[in-house]
C-alpha positions as CSV (number, residue, x, y, z in Angstrom):
1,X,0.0,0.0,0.0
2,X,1.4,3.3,-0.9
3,X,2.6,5.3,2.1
4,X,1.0,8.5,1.2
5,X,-1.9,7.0,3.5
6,X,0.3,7.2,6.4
7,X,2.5,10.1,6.0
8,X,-0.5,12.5,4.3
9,X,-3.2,11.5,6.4
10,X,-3.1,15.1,8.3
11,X,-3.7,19.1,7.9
12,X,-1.6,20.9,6.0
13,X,-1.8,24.5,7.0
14,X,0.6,27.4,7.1
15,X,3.3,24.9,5.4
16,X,3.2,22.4,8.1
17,X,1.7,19.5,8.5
18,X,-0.2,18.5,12.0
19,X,-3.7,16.5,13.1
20,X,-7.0,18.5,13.0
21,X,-9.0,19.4,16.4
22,X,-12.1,18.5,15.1
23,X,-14.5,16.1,17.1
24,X,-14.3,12.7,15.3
25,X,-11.9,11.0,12.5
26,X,-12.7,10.3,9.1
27,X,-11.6,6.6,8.8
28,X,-10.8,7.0,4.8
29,X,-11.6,3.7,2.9
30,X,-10.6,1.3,0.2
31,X,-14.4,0.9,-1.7
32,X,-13.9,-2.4,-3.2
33,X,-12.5,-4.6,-0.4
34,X,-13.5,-2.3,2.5
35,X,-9.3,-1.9,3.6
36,X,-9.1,0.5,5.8
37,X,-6.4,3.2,4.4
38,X,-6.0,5.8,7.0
39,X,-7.9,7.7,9.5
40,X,-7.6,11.9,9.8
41,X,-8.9,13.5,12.4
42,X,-10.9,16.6,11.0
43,X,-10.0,20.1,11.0
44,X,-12.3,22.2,13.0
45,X,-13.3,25.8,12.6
46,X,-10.0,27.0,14.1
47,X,-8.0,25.5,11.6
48,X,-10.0,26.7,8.5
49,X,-9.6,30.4,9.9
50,X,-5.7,29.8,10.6
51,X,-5.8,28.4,6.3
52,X,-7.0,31.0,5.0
53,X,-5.2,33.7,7.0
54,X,-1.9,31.7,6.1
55,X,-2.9,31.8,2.5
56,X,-3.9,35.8,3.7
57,X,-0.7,36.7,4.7
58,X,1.4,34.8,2.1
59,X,-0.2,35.7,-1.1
60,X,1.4,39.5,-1.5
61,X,4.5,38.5,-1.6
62,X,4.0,35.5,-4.5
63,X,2.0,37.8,-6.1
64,X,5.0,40.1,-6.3
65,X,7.7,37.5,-7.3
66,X,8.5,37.5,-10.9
67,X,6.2,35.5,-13.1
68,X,9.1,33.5,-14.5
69,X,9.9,32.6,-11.1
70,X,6.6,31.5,-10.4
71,X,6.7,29.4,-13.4
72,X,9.4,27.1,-12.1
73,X,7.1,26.0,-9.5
74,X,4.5,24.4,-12.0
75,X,7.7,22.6,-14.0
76,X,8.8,21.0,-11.3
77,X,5.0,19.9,-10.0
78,X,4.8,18.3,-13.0
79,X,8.5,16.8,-13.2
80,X,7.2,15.5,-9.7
81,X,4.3,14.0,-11.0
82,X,5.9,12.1,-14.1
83,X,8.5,10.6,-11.6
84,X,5.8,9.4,-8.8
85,X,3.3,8.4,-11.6
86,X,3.4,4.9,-10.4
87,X,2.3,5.4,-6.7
88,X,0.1,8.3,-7.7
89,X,-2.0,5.7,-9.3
90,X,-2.0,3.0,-6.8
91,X,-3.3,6.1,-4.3
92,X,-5.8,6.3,-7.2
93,X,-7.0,2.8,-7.4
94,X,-6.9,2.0,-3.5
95,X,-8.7,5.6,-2.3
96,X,-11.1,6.0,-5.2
97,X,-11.5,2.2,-6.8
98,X,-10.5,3.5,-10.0
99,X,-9.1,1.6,-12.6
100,X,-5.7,0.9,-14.6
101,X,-7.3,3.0,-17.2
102,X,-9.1,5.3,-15.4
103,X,-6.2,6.5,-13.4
104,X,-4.3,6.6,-16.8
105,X,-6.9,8.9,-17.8
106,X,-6.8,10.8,-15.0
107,X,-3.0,11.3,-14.9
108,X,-2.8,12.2,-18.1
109,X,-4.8,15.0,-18.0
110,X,-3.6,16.3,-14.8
111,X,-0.4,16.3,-17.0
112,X,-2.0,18.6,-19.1
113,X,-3.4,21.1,-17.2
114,X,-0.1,21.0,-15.4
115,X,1.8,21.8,-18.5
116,X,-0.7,24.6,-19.3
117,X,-0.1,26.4,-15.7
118,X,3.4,26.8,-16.6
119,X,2.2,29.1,-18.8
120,X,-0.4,30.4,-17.0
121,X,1.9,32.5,-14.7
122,X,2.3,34.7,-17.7
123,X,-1.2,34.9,-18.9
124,X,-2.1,38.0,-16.8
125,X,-2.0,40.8,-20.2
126,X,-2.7,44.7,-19.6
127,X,-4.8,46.9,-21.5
128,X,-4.5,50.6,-22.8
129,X,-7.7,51.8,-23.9
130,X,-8.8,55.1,-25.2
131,X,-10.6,58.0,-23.3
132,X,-12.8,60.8,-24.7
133,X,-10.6,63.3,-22.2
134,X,-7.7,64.9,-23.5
135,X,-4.4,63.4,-22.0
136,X,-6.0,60.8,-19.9
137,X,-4.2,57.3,-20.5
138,X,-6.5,54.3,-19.4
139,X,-4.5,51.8,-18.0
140,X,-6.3,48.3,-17.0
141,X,-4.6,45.9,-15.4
142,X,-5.5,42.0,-14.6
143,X,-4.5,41.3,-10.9
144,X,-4.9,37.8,-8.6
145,X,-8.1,37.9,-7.0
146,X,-5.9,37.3,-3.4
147,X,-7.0,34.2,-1.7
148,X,-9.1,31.6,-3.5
149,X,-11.3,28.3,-1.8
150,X,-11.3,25.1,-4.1
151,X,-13.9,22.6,-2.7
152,X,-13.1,19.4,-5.3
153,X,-15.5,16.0,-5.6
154,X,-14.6,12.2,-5.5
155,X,-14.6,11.2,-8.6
156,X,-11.3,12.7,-10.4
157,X,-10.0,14.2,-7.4
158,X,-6.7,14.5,-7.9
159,X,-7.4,16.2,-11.6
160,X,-10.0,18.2,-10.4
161,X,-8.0,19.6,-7.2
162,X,-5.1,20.8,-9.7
163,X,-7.6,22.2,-12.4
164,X,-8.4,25.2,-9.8
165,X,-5.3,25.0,-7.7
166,X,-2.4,25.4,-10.3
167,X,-3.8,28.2,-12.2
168,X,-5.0,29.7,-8.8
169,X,-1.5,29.6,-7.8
170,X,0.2,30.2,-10.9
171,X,-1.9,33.7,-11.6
172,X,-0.6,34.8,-8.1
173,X,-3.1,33.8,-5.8
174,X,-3.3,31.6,-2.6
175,X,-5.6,28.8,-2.1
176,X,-7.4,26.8,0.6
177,X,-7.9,23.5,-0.4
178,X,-10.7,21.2,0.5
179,X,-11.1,17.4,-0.5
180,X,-13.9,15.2,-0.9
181,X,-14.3,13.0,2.7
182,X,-13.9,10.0,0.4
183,X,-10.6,10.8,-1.1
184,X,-8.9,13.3,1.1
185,X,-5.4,11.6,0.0
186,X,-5.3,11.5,-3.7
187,X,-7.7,14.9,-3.9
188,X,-6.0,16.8,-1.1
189,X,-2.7,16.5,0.4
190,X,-1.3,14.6,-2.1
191,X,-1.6,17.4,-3.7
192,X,-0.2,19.9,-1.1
193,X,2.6,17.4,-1.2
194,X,3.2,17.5,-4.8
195,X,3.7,21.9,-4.4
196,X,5.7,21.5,-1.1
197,X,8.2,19.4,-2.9
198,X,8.2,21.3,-6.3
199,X,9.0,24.5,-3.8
200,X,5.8,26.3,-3.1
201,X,6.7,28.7,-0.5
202,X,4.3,27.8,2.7
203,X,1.1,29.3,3.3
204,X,0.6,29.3,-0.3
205,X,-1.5,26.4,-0.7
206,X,-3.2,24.5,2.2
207,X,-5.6,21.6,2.5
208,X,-8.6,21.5,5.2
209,X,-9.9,17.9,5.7
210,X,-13.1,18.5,7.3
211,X,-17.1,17.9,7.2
212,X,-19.8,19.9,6.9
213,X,-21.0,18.7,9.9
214,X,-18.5,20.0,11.6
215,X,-17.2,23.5,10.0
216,X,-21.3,24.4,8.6
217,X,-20.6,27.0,5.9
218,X,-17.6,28.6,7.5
219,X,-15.3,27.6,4.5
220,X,-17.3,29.3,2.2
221,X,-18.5,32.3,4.7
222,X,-14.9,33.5,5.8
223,X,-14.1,36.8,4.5
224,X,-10.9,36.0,3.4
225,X,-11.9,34.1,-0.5
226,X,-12.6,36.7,-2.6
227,X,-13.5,33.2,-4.9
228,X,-14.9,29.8,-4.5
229,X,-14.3,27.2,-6.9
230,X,-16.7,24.1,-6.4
231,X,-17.0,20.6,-8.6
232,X,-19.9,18.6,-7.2
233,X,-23.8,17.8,-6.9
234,X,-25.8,21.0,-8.3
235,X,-27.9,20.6,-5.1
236,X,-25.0,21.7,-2.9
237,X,-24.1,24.0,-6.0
238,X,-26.8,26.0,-5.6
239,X,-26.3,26.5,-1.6
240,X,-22.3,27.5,-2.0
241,X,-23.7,30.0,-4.8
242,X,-26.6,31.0,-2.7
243,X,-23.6,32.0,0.3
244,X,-21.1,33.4,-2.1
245,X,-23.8,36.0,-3.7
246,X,-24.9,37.3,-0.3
247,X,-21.2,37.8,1.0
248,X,-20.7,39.3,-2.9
249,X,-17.9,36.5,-3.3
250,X,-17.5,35.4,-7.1
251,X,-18.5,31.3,-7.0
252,X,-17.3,29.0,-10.4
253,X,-19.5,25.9,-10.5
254,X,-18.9,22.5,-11.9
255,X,-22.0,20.9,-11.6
256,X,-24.0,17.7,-12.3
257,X,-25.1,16.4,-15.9
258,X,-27.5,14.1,-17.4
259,X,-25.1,14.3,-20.7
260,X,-26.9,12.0,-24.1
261,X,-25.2,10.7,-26.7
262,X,-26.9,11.0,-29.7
263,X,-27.2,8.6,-33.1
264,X,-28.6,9.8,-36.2
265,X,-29.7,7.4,-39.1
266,X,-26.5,7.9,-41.3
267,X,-24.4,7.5,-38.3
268,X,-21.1,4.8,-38.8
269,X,-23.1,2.3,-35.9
270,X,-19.8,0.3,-34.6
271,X,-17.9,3.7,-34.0
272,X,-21.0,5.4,-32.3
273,X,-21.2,1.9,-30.0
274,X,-17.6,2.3,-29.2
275,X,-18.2,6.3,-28.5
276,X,-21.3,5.3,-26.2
277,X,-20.3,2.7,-24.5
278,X,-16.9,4.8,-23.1
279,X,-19.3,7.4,-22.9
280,X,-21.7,5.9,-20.3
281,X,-19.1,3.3,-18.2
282,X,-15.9,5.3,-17.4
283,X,-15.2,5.4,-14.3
284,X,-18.2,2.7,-13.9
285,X,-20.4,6.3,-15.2
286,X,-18.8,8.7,-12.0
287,X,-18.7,11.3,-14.4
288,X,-20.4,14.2,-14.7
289,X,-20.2,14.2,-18.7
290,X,-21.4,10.7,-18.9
291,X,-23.9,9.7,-21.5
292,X,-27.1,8.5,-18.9
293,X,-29.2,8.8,-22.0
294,X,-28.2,6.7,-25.4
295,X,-30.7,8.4,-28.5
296,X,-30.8,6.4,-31.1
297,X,-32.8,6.7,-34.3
298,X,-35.5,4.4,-35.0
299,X,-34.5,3.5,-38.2
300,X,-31.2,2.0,-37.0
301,X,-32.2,1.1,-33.3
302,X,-32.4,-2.8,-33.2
303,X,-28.6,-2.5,-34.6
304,X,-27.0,-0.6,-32.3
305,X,-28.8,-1.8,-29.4
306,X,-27.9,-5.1,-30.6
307,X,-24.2,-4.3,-30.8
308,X,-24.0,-1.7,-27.4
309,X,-25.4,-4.8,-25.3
310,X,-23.0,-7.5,-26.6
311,X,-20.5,-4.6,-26.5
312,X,-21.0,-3.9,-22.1
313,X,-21.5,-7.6,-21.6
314,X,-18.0,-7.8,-22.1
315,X,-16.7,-4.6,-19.3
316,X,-15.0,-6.8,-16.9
317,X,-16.7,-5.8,-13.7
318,X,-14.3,-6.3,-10.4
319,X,-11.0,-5.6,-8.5
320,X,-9.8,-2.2,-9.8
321,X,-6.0,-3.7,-9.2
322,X,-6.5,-6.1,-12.0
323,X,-5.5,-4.4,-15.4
324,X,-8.3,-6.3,-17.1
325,X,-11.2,-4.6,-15.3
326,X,-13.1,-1.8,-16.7
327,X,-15.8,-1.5,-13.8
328,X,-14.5,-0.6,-10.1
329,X,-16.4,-0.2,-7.5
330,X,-18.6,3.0,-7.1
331,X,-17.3,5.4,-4.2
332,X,-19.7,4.2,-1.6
333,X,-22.6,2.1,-0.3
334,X,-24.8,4.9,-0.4
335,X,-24.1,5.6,-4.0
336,X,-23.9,1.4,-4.7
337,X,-27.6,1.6,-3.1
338,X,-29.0,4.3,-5.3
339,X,-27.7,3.4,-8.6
340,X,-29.2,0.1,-8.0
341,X,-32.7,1.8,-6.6
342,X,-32.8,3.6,-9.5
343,X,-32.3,0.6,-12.1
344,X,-35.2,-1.5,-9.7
345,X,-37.5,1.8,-10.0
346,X,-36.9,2.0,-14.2
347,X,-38.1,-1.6,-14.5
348,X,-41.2,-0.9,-11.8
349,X,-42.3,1.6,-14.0
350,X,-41.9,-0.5,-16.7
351,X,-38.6,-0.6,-18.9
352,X,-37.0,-3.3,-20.3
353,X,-33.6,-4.5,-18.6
354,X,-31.3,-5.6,-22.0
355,X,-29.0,-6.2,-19.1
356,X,-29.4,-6.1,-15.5
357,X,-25.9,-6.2,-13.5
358,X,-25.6,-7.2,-10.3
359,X,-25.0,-5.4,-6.7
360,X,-22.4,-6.9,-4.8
361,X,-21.0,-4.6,-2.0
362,X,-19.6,-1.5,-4.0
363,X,-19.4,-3.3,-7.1
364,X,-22.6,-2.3,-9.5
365,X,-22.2,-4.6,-12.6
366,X,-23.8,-2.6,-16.1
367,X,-27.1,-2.3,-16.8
368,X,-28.9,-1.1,-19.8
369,X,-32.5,-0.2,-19.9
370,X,-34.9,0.8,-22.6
371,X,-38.7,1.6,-23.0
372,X,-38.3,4.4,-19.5
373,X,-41.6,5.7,-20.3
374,X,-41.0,9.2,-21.2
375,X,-42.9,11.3,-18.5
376,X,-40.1,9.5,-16.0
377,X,-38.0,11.8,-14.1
378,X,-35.2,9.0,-14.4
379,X,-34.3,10.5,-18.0
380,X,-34.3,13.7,-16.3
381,X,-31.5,13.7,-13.9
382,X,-28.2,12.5,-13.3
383,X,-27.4,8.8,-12.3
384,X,-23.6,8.2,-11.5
385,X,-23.3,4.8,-11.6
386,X,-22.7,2.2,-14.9
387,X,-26.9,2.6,-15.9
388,X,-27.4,3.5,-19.4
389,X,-31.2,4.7,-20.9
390,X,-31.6,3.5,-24.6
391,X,-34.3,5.9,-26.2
392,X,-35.2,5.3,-30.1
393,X,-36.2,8.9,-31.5
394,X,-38.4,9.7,-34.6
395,X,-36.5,12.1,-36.6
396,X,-34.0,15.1,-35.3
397,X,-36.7,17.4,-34.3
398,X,-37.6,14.7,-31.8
399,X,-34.5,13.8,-31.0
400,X,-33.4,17.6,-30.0
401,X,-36.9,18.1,-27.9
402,X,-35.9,14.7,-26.1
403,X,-31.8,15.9,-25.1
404,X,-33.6,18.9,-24.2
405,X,-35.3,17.4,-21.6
406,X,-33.6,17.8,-18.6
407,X,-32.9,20.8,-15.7
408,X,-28.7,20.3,-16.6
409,X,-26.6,21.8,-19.6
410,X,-23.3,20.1,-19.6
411,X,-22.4,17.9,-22.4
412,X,-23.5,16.0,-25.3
413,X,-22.7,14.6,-28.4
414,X,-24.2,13.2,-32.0
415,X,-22.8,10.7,-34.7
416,X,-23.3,11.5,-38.3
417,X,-22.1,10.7,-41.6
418,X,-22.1,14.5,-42.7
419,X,-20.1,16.7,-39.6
420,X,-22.0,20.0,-40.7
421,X,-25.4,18.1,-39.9
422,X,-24.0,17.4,-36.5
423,X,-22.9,20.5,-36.1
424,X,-26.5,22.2,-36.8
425,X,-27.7,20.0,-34.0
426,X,-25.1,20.7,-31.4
427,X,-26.2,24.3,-32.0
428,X,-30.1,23.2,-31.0
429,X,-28.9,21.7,-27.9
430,X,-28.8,24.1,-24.4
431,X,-25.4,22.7,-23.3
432,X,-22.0,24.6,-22.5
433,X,-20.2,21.7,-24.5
434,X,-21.3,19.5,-27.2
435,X,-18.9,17.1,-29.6
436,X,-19.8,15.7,-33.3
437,X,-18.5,12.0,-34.1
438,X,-16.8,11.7,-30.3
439,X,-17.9,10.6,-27.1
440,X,-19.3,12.3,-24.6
441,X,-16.6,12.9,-22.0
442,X,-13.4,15.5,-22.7
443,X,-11.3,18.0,-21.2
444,X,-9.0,19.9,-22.5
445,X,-6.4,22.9,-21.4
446,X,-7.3,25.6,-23.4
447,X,-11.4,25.3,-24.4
448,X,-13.6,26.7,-21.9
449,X,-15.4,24.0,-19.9
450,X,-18.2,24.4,-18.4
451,X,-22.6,23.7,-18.4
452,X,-25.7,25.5,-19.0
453,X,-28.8,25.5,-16.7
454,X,-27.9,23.1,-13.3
455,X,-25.0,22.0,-15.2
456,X,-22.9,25.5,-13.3
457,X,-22.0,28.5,-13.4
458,X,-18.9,30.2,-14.9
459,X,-15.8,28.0,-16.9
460,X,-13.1,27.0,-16.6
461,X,-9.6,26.5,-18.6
462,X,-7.8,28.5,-20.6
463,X,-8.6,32.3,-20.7
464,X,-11.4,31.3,-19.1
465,X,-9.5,30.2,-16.5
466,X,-7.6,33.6,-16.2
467,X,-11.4,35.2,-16.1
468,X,-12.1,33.3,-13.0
469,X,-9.4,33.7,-10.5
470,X,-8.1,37.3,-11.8
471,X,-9.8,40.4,-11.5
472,X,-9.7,44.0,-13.5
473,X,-8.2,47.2,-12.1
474,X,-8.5,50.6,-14.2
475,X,-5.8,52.9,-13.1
476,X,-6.2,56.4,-15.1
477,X,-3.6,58.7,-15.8
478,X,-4.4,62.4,-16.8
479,X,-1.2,63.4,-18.3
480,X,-2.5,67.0,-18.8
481,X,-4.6,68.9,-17.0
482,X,-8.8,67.8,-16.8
483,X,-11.6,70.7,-16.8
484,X,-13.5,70.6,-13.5
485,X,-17.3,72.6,-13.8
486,X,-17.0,73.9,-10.1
């Protein structure tokens, strides 16, 4: 077992590491056989005060070092990563039962966004604009923000921590980090590990493992943030932006999705199986972008449905260690317990299980489901577990009303033989992100990411990124004399 779950199961604040005073341990667990990995005593209110007035009283100063100094910072985070790669994604597979691929995945675009923060240091680009007053110069400059909270989810936790924490940093800002209760390792001070070793100068970056229960709102309510950054459920989404707009705090949101994937009648049918099928069980369908709802055209249904069944029936479902699996476990019981309540509720109101996997502990073996009648609220919301929805479709109109459907807005995606007819459809859809002759799930460095609707607010990478965790500053210079009426 990799020691990260004995020598990062702690606090980090202020640059050192040291147990939380908090009133009970989370005892952090391996999902699929139940190991226990570590056991972290929370941080209490105290400590989340003492974070972010350590990231307070470090950020002016790193927000004053040279850019290119900065910069080193990020290359040797990612130098760090390359190097540890191998026990990074054991941490992976043990904390969140992800696996061999999904960690690949994972890593790899952590790698990116990495690589992309090197630059990022330098992003921050002044502006001189033009004034209707003789001899004024308008001078606007992009500054950090100050001090920014990242709250980060289970699922890709360690990507997901460094898509807000790098740039964060790397524009000149301090951050308080705080991980998922299910994978405070990999999502939270492995990651303050990673910037202490590549030379982050303390107080810079620190990580609260805590509970709600515990702290209430006082991460998000402490004066100090100027920004919250937040990937989860859009049901806590809408509390941290409901607390950010009264405190006038800027909040990004990476929400939920009920994401469809989307098969026209000229479609190639073998590539769109392969798309779907990647798109709906990846990371055993813990991901917001997953396909939940398969669209398929009538005229070419009983084909693809034919070929996407035989095509799961062969995910390997088990230990994430072995290379050969495809399907981990999900996180926890809770969310074993609903995926499989929702599957049982599907066929009570009267789908059709093509395939109905089994429930054994964590481990949720694929199911696929047609004829949901349509009222159901089933196709309307997320389910984040390995549960597809196969819905045949009469024609595009139809098939636009139907991926419509739904309260989120995240992602999407259609296969056709002609690419501009795809493209006319994404532009029908009400989704930040939509992808023609792909699957359903990417990120990417440089496009903004982000949903429409429940799916969040805000985006994400690139000059996006900049956007969120900088701010604007117009600093006038009248370098002749202005006319005053009185």
């Amino acid at each position: 077992m990799s020691s990260y779950f004995t020598d990062l199961a702690q606090q980090y604040i202020d640059g050192e590491w040291r147990p939380g005073t908090g009133s009970w341990d989370i005892i952090d667990f391996n999902p699929y056989d139940g190991e226990k990995l570590a056991s972290i005593t929370i941080a209490a209110v105290d400590e989340i005060d003492q974070a972010y007035r350590a990231a307070e009283r470090a950020q002016k100063q790193w927000a004053a070092t040279n850019p290119y100094a900065r910069r080193a910072v990020f290359e040797k985070a990612l130098r760090l990563v390359e190097e540890r790669e191998a026990e990074i994604t054991e941490a992976i597979i043990a904390e969140l039962g992800g696996t061999h691929l999904k960690a690949g995945f994972e890593l790899h675009l952590a790698k990116e966004f990495l690589r992309e923060s090197i630059q990022w240091s330098l992003r921050p680009e002044g502006r001189i604009l033009p004034s209707p007053v003789d001899g004024k110069e308008n001078r606007v400059y992009r500054v950090p923000v100050g001090v920014v909270g990242v709250i980060s989810p289970f699922n890709f936790p360690f990507l997901l921590s460094i898509k807000s924490v790098a740039p964060a940093l790397a524009l000149g800002n301090a951050v308080v980090l705080k991980p998922h209760q299910n994978t405070p390792i990999v999502g939270g001070t492995l990651v303050a590990k990673l910037f202490e070793d590549a030379g982050l100068p303390g107080g810079l970056l620190n990580v609260v493992v805590t509970d709600i229960a515990e702290i209430g709102d006082a991460f998000i309510e402490h004066p100090v943030p100027k920004v919250i950054s937040f990937t989860g459920s859009d049901k806590v989404g809408r509390h941290v932006a409901t607390v950010c707009a009264s405190l006038f705090k800027r909040s990004v949101l990476e929400l939920g999705g009920n994401s469809a994937i989307v098969v026209l009648d000229d479609a190639d049918i073998d590539y769109a199986v392969d798309a779907a099928v990647f798109s709906r069980y990846v990371h055993q369908g813990q991901v917001c972008m997953a396909a939940n709802r398969v669209l398929v055209d009538r005229s070419v249904a009983d084909e693809f449905t034919e070929k996407f069944v035989a095509k799961v029936r062969t995910l390997r479902a088990g230990d994430p260690q072995d290379p050969r699996t495809v399907i981990g476990p999900l996180i926890n019981s809770q969310q074993a317990e609903s995926v499989s309540a929702t599957v049982e509720q599907a066929v009570s109101e009267g789908a059709t299980a093509l395939l109905h996997g089994r429930t054994t502990g964590n481990l949720v073996e694929p199911s696929v489901l047609t004829d949901v009648p349509a009222g159901s609220e089933l196709l309307r919301q997320e389910v984040f577990g390995p549960v597809a929805f196969v819905i045949p479709f009469d024609g595009e109109e139809e098939a636009v009303r139907i991926v419509n459907d739904t309260p989120y807005g995240l992602s999407g995606a259609v296969h056709t033989g002609d690419v501009e007819r795809g493209v006319a459809f994404a532009q029908q859809i009400d989704a930040g992100m939509f992808h023609v002759n792909d699957g359903t799930v990417h990120d990417e460095p440089v496009v903004p990411f982000g949903g429409e609707k429940h799916s969040g607010l805000g985006r994400l990478n690139g000059e996006s990124t900049v956007d969120a965790f900088t701010t604007q500053k117009w600093i006038s210079v009248q370098h002749g004399r202005s006319g005053f009426p009185f």
